[in-house]
N, C-alpha and C positions, 0 to 999 in steps of 0.2 A: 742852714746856710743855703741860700738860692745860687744854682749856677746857670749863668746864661753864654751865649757864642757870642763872640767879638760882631758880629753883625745884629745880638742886640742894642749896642749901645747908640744911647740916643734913638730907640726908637719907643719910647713909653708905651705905643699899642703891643709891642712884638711879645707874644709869649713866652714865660718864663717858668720853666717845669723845676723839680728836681729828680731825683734819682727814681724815688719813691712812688711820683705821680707820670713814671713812664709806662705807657699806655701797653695793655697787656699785646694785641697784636703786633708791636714791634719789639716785645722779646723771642732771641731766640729759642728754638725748642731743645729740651734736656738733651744732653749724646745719652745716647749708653754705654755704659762702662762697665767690660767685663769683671767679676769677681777676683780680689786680687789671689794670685796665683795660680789662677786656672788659664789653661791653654785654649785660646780662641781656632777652632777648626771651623777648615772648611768643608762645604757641606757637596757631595759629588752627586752634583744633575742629572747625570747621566742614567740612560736605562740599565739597570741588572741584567748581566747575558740569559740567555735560558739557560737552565738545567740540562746537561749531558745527556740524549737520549739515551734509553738502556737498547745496549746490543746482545747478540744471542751468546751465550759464550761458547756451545758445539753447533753446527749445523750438521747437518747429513744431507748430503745432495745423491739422491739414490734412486734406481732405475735399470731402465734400457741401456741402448746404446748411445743414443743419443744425449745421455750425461756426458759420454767422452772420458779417455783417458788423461793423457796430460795436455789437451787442446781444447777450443771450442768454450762450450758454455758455462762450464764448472769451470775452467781456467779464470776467464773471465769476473767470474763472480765471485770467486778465491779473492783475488785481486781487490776486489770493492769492501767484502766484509775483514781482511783482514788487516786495515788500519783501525779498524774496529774491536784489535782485539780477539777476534771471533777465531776459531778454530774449524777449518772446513772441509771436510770430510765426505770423500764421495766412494760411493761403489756403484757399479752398474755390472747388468751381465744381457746378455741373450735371453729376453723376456720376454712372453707376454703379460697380460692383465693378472691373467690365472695364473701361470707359473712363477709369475714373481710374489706369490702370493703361499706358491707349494710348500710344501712341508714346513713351515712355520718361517719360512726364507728371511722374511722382511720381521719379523718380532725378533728373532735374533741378531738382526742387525740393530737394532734398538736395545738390545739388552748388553750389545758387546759397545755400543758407543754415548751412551747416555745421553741422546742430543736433547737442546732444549728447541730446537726447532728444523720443522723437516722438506725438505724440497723432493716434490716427486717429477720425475720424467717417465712416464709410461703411456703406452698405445700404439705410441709407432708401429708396431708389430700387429696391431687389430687393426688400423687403419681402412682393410678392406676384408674383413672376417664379413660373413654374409648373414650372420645373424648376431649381431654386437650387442642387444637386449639382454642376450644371455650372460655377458661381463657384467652385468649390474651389482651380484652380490658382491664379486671379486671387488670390485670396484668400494663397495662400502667398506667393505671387510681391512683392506687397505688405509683408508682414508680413517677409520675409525683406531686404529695402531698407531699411523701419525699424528691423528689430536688427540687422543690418551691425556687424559691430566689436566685438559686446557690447551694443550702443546701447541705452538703456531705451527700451522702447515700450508704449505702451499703448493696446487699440484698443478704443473704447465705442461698444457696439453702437446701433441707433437705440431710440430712449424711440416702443413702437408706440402708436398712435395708433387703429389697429381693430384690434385683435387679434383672432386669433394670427395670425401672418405665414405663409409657404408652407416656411417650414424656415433662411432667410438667417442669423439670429442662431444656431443648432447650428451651421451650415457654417463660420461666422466663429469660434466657440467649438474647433470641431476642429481646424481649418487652420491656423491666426493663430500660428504656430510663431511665438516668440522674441517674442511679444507676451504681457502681461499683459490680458486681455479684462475690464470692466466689462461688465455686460451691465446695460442701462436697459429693456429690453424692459417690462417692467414698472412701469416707474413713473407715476404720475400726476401730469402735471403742469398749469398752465394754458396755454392755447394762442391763435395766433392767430386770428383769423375766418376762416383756411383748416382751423383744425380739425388742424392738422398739427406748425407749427412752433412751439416753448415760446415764451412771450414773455419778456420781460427778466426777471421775476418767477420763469418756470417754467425760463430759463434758471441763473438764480440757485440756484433749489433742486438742480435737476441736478447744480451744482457742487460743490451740500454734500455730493450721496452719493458722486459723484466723490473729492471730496478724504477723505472717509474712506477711501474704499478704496486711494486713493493714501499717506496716512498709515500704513495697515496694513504698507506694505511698502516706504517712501518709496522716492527717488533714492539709485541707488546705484552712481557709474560706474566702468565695468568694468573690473578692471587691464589687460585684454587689450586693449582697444580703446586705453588710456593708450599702451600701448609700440607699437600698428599704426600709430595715430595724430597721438602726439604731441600729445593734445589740444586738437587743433585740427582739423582735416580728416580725414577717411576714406576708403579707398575703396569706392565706393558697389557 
């Protein structure tokens, strides 16, 4: 049966189609029709977060004096790692290079705290020693206890106070094998009425240039030190 529109009639030229012979370009195209009973989701755009950096979980912030007791630069940096989870742990005493080095001082502080990663403050005290060469082995011998295992460590030099020193911040630069070395030698910061030690304020700022540089190349522990250690202990 032919069907035509009320505007063919009466026109014998006007064409007259059927169903059949409707031309493929003005059919519509098929929908798609999800499977019955499965749930149509939508699909999220959006970027995946990054992955949680891994934080340290002990630190040892350990030294001189200029680690500080409950002020300054270990306050500071207490402060930063521990939203992180981190545990942060500082000793300092009346040091030099050498003596902080004597009688096994510093291995033991690593046997009694298990860090996985170690912050050094030391020199202050050589800053003007007249033959600073001579701190070199101290210097390795140090730095070699703190990366034990892969261990991250980082050792900042002292923020000098009368510059320039007698050479201790190059010999800690060269030596400080398996240490990431900050060097503060240069910065200015505000001090105490000894003229020497940052105050809470100057310890503060110290932090911020710290933690940039620590940011440049965060924590990152070692697979080697995972499998010597099992994550927990090392030998020192």
């Amino acid at each position: 049966m032919l069907v035509c529109a009320a505007a063919c009639a009466g026109h014998p030229d006007a064409a007259v189609t059927s169903p059949a012979q409707t031309p493929v370009a003005s059919r519509p195209e098929p929908s798609v029709v999800a499977d019955a009973g499965l749930a149509v989701q939508e699909v999220d755009a959006s970027p995946a977060p990054p992955p949680a950096r891994p934080a340290p979980r002990i630190i040892l912030h350990a030294g001189d004096s200029m680690v500080g007791g409950n002020g300054g630069l270990a306050q500071a940096l207490d402060a930063r790692f521990k939203p992180l989870g981190t545990k942060y742990v500082r000793d300092w005493r009346v040091a030099t290079v050498q003596t902080f080095d004597y009688r096994n001082y510093f291995g033991d502080l690593l046997d009694k705290h298990h860090p996985d990663m170690v912050i050094l403050c030391l020199g202050a005290n050589d800053v003007f020693v007249p033959n600073p060469k001579s701190l070199a082995r101290f210097v390795t011998s140090i730095a070699r206890k703190a990366s034990a295992n892969g261990r991250p460590c980082y050792w900042i030099t002292p923020p000098l106070w009368k510059p320039p020193d007698t050479g201790i911040v190059e010999v800690i630069k060269a030596n400080a094998t398996g240490c990431k070395v900050f060097d503060s030698s240069n910065l200015t910061l505000p001090r105490w009425n000894d003229g020497i030690h940052p105050t809470n304020r100057g310890g503060e700022l110290w932090a911020e240039k710290f933690w940039a540089f620590y940011e440049a190349e965060p924590f990152r522990e070692s697979p080697a030190r995972d499998a010597a250690c099992d994550g927990i202990a090392c030998v020192r």
